[in-house]
C-alpha positions as CSV (number, residue, x, y, z in Angstrom):
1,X,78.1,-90.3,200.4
2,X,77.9,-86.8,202.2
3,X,79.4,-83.9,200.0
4,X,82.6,-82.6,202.0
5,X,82.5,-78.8,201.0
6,X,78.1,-77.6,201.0
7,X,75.5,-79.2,202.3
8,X,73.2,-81.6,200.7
9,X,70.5,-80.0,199.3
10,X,67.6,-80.1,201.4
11,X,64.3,-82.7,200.0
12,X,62.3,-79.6,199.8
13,X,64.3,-78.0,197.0
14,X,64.3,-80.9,195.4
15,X,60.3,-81.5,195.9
16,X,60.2,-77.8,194.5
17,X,62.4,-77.9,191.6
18,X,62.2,-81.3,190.7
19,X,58.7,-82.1,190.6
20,X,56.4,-79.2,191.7
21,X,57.6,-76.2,189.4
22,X,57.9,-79.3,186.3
23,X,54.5,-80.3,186.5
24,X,53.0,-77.0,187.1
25,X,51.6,-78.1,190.3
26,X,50.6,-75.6,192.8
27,X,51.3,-76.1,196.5
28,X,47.9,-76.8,197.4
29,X,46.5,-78.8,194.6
30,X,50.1,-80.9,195.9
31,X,48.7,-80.5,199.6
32,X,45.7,-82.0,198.4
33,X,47.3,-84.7,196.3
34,X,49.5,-86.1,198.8
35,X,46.2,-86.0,201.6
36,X,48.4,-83.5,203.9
37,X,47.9,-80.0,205.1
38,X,49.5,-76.8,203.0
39,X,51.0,-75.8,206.3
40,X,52.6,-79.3,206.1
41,X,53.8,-79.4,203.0
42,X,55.0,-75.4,202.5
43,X,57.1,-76.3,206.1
44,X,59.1,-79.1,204.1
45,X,59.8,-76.7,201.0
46,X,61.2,-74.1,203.3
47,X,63.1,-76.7,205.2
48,X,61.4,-75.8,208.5
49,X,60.5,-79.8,208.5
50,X,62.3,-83.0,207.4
51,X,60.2,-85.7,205.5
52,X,59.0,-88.3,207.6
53,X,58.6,-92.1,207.0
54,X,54.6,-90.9,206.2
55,X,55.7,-87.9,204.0
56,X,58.2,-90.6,201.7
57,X,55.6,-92.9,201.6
58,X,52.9,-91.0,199.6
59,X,55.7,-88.8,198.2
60,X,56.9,-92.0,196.5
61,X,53.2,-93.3,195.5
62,X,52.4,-89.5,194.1
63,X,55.9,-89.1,191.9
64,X,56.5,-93.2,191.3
65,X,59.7,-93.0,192.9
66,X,60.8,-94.7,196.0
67,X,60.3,-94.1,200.1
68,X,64.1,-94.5,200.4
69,X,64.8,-91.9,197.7
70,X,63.0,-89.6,200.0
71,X,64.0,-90.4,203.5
72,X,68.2,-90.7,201.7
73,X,67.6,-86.9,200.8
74,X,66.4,-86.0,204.3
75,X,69.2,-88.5,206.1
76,X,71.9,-87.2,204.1
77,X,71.0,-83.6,205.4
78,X,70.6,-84.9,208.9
79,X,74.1,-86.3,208.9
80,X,75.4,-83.3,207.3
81,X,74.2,-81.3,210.1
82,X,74.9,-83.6,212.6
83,X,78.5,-83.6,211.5
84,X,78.8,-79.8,211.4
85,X,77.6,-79.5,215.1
86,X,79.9,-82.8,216.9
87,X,82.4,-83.4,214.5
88,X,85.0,-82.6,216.7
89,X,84.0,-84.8,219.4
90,X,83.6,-87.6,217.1
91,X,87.1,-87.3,216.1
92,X,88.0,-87.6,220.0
93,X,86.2,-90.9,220.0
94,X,88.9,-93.9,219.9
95,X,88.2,-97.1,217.9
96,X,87.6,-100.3,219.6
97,X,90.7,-102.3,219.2
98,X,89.5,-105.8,218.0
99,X,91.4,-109.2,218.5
100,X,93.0,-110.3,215.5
């Protein structure tokens, strides 16, 4: 469920504050770890790039958590966005009226 007042917080905070500051990782022994480039990976802690099905994948193998806990951070932002820029016009769109 999308929070209604901020915006979710973005995977790469999470990557950061969650997991790389923790573990006293820096961002390129986690570059190296994960088999992507630091450009990469220091693009998806700014939030310049979402994580991609790829990135959950060997985020998920790396940290033992899930692909889906990955990709539900980065599609809850997406949505949030999303909702900030045509919510208006998707309240103009009318339901389908189904027969009962």
């Amino acid at each position: 469920m999308l929070p209604r007042n901020r915006r979710p917080t973005p995977p790469g905070e999470i990557l950061r504050h969650e997991f790389l500051e923790p573990l006293g990782l820096s961002q390129k022994a986690l570059a190296a770890a994960l088999g992507i480039t630091r450009v990469r990976l220091s693009e998806i802690l700014r939030g310049k790039r979402g994580i991609t099905p790829d990135t959950a994948f060997r985020l998920a193998r790396l940290f033992e958590t899930t692909p889906e806990f990955w990709l539900g951070l980065q599609t809850d932002l997406d949505l949030w966005d999303t909702l900030q820029i045509h919510g208006e016009e998707y309240l103009k769109i009318k339901p389908v009226e189904t027969a009962a």
